[in-house]
C-alpha positions as protocol buffer text, in pm:
chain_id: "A"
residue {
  index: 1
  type: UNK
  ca { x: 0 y: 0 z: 0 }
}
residue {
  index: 2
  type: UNK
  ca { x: 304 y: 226 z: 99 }
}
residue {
  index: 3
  type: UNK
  ca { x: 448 y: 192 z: -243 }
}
residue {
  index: 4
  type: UNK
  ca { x: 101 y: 302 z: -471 }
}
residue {
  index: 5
  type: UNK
  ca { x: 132 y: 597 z: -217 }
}
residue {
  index: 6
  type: UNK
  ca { x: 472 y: 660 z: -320 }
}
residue {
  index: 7
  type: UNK
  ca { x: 449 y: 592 z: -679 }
}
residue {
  index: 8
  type: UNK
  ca { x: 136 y: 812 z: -662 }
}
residue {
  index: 9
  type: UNK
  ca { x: 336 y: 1116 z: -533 }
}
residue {
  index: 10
  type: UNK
  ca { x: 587 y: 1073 z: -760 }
}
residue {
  index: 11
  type: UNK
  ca { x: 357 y: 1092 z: -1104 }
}
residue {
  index: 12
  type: UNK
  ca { x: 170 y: 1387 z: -958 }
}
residue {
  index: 13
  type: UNK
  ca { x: 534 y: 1536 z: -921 }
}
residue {
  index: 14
  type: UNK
  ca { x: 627 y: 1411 z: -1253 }
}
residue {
  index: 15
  type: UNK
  ca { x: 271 y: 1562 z: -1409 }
}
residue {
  index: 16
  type: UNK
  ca { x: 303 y: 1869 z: -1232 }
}
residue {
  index: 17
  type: UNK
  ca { x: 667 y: 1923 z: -1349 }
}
residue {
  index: 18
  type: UNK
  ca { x: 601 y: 1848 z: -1719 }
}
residue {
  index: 19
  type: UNK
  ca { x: 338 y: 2157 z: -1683 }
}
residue {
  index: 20
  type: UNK
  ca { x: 524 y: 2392 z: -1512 }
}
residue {
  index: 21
  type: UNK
  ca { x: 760 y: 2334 z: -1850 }
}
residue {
  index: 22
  type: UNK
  ca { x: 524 y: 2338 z: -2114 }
}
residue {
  index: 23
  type: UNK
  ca { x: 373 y: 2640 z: -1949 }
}
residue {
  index: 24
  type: UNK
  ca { x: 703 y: 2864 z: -1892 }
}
residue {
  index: 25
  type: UNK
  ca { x: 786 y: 2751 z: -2306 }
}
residue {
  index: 26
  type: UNK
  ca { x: 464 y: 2811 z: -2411 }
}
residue {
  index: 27
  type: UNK
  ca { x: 398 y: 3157 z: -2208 }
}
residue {
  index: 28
  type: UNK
  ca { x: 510 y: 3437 z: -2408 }
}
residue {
  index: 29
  type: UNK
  ca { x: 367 y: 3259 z: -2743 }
}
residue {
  index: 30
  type: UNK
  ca { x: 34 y: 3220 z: -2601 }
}
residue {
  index: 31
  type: UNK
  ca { x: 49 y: 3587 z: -2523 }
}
residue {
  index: 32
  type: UNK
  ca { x: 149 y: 3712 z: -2890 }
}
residue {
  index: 33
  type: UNK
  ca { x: -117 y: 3490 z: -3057 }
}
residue {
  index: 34
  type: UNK
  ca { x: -386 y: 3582 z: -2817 }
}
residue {
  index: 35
  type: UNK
  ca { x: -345 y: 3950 z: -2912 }
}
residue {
  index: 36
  type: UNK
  ca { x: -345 y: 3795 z: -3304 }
}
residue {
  index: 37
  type: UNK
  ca { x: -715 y: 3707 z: -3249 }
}
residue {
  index: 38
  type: UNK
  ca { x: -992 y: 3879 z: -3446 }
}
residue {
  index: 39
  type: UNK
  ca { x: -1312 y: 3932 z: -3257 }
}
residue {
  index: 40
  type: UNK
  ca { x: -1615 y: 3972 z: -3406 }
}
residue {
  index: 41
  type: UNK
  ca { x: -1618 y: 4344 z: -3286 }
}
residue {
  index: 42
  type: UNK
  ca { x: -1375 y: 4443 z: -3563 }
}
residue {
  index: 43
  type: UNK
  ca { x: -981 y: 4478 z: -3551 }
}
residue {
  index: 44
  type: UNK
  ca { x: -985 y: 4542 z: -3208 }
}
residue {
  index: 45
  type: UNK
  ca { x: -770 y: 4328 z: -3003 }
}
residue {
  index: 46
  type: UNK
  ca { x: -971 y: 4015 z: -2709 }
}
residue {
  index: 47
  type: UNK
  ca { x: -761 y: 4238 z: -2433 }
}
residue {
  index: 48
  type: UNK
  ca { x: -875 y: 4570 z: -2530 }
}
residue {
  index: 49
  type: UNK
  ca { x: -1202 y: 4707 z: -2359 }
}
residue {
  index: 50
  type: UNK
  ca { x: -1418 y: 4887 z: -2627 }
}
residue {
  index: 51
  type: UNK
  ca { x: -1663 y: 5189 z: -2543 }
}
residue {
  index: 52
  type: UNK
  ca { x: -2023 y: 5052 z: -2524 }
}
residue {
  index: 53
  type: UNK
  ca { x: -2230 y: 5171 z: -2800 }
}
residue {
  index: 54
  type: UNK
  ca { x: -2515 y: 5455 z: -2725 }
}
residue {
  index: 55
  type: UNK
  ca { x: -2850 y: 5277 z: -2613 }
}
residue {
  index: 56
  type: UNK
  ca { x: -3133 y: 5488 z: -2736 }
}
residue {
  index: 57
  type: UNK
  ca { x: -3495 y: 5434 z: -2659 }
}
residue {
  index: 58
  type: UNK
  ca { x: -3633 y: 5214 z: -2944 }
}
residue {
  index: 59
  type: UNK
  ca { x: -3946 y: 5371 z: -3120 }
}
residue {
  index: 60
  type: UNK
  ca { x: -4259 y: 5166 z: -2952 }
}
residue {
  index: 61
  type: UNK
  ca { x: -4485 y: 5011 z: -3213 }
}
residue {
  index: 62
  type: UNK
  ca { x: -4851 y: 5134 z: -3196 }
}
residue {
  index: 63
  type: UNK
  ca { x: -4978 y: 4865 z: -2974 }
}
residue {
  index: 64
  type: UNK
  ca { x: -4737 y: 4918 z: -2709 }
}
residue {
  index: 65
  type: UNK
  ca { x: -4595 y: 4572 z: -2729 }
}
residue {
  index: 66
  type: UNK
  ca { x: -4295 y: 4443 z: -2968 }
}
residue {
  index: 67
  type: UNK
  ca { x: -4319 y: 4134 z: -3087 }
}
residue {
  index: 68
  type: UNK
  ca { x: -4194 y: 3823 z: -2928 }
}
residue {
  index: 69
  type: UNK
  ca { x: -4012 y: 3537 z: -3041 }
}
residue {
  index: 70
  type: UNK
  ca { x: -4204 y: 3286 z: -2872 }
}
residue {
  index: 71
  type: UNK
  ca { x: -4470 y: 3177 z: -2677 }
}
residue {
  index: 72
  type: UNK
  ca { x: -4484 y: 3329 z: -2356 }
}
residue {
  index: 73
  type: UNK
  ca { x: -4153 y: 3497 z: -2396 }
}
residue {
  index: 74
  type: UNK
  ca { x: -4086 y: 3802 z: -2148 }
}
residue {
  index: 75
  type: UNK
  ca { x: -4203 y: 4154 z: -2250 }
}
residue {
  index: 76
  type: UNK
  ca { x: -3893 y: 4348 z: -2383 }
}
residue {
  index: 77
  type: UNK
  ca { x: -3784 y: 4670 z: -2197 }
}
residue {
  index: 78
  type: UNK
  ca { x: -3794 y: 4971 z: -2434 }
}
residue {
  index: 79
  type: UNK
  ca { x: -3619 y: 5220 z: -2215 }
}
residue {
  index: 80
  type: UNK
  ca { x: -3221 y: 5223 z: -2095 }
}
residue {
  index: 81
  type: UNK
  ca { x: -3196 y: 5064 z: -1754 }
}
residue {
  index: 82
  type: UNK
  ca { x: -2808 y: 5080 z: -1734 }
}
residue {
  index: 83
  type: UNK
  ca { x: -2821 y: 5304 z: -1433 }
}
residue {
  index: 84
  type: UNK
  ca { x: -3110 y: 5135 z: -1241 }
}
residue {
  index: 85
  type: UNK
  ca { x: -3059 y: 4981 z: -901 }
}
residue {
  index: 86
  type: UNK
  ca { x: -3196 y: 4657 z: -853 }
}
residue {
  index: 87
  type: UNK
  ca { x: -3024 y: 4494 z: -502 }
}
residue {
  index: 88
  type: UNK
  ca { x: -3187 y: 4273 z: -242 }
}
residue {
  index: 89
  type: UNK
  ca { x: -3352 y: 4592 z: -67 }
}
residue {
  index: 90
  type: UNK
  ca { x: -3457 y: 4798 z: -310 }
}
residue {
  index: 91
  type: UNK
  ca { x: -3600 y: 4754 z: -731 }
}
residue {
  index: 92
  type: UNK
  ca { x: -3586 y: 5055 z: -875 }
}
residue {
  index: 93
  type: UNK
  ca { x: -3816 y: 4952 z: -1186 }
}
residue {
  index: 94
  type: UNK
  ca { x: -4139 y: 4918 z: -938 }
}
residue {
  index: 95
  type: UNK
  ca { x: -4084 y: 5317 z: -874 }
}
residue {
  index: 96
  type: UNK
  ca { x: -4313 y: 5284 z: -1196 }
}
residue {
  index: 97
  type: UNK
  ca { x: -4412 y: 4950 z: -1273 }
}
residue {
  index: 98
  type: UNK
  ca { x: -4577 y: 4863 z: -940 }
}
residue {
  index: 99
  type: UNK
  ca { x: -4936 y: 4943 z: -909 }
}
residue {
  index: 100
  type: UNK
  ca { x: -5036 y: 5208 z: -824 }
}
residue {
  index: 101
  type: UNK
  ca { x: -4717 y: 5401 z: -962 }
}
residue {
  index: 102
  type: UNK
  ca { x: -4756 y: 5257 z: -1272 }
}
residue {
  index: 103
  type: UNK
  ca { x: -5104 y: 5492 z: -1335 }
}
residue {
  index: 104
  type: UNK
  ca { x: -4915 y: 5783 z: -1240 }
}
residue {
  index: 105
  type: UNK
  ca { x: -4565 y: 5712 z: -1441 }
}
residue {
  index: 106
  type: UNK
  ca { x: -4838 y: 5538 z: -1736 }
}
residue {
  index: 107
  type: UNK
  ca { x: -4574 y: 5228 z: -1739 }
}
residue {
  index: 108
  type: UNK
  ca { x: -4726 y: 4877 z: -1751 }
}
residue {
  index: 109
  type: UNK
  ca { x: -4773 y: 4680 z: -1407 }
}
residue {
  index: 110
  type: UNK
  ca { x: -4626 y: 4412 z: -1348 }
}
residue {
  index: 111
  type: UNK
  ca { x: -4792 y: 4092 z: -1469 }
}
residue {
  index: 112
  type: UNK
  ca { x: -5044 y: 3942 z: -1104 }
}
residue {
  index: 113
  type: UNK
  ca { x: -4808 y: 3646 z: -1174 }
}
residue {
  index: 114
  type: UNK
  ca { x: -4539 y: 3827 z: -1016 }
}
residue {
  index: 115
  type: UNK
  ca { x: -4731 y: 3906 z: -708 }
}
residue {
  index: 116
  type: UNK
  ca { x: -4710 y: 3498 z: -568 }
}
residue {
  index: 117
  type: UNK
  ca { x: -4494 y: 3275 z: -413 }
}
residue {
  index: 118
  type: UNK
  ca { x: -4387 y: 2975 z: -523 }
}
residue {
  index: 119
  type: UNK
  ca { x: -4659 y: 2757 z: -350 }
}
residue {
  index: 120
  type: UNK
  ca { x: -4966 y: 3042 z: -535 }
}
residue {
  index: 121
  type: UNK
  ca { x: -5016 y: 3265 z: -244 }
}
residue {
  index: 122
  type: UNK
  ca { x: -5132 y: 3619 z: -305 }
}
residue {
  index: 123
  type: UNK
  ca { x: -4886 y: 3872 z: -213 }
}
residue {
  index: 124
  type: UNK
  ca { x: -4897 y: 4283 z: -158 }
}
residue {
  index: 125
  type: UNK
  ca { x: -4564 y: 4304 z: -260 }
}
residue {
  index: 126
  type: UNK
  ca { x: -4380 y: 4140 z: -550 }
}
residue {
  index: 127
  type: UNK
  ca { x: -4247 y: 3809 z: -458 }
}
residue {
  index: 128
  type: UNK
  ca { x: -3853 y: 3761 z: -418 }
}
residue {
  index: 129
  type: UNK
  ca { x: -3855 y: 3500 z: -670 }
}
residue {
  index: 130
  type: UNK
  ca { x: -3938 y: 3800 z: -943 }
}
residue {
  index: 131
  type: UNK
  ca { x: -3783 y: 4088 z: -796 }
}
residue {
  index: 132
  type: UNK
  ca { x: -3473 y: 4099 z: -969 }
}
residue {
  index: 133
  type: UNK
  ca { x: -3636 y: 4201 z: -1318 }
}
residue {
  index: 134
  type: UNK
  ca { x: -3319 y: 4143 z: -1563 }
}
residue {
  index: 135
  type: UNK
  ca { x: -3317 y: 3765 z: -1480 }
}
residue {
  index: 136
  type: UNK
  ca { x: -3606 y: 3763 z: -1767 }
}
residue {
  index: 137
  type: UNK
  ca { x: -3646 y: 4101 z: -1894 }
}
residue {
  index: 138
  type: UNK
  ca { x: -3405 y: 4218 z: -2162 }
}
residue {
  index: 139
  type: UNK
  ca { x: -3360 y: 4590 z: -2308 }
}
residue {
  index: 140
  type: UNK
  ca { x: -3536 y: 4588 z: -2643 }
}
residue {
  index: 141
  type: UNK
  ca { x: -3231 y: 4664 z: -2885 }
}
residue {
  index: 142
  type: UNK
  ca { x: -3273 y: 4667 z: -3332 }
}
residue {
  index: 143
  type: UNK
  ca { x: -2943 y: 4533 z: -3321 }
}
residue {
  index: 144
  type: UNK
  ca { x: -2810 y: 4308 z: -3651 }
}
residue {
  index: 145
  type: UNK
  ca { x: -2702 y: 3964 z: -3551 }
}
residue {
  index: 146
  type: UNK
  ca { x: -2321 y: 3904 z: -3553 }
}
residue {
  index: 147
  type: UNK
  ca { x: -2327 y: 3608 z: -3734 }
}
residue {
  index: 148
  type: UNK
  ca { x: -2548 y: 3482 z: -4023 }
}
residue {
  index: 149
  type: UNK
  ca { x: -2814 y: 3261 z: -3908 }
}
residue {
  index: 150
  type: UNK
  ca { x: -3169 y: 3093 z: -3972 }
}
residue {
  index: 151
  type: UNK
  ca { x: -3359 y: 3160 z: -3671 }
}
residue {
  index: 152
  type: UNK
  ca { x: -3726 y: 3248 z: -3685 }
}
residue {
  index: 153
  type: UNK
  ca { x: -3969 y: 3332 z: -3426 }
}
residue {
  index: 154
  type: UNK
  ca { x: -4219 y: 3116 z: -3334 }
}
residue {
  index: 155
  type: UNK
  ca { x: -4529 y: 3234 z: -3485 }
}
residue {
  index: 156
  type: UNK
  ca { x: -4290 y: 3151 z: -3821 }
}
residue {
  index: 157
  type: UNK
  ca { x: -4239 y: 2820 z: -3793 }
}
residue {
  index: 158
  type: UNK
  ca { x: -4531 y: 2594 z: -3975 }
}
């Protein structure tokens, strides 16, 4: 039993060693061909840290509601929300979305789905499983994919 021991040591040594080589020969090329890498943001190098673009507020179609790309998909947000606060104390999208705010701001309210608990008891306040609104909710953006592709919403498909 002693001796598996030993011999186990030793080819952990042994693995550990032939790392520590391969990474010290390896290092500085790794470096030079990470910064070789195109990105699909352009000729800008994976280390570099591009400005965001602009986020406007999208142009809401006349019903109110965009489109969705499948059943019971999350309504999109059509305002920016990059400076909202949303921690464990406070949401700062129910300022306006939670009734009866939501009359004065003239926001939607939040869905009566959001105001149970997991085993369907009625709340007065949202319920922590939907407080944190950006788990589902994305900003509504007309951005052009990055890559080609065939995708097609689900009132598309036959």
């Amino acid at each position: 039993m002693a001796d598996r021991t030993r011999i186990g040591a030793a080819l952990a040594a042994l693995a550990f060693a032939l790392v520590a080589v391969a990474l010290a020969l390896t290092g500085p090329g790794l470096a030079q061909e990470r910064t070789a890498v195109k990105s699909l943001r352009g000729d800008v190098a994976l280390e570099e840290t591009g400005a965001a673009p602009p986020v406007m507020k999208q142009d809401t179609p006349a019903d109110g509601m965009f489109g969705r790309a499948y059943r019971q998909q999350p309504p999109l947000i059509p305002h920016r929300i990059e400076t909202y606060q949303v921690t464990k104390d406070f949401n700062q999208c129910m300022t306006c979305h939670d009734w009866p705010a939501n009359i004065k701001a003239g926001a939607p309210k939040v869905s009566e789905t959001h105001y149970n608990d997991r085993e369907g008891n009625r709340l007065d306040k949202i319920s922590g499983t939907r407080f944190f609104c950006t788990q589902c909710h994305v900003p509504q953006l007309d951005a052009k994919p990055l890559v080609q592709n065939t995708f097609r919403n689900a009132t598309e498909v036959k």
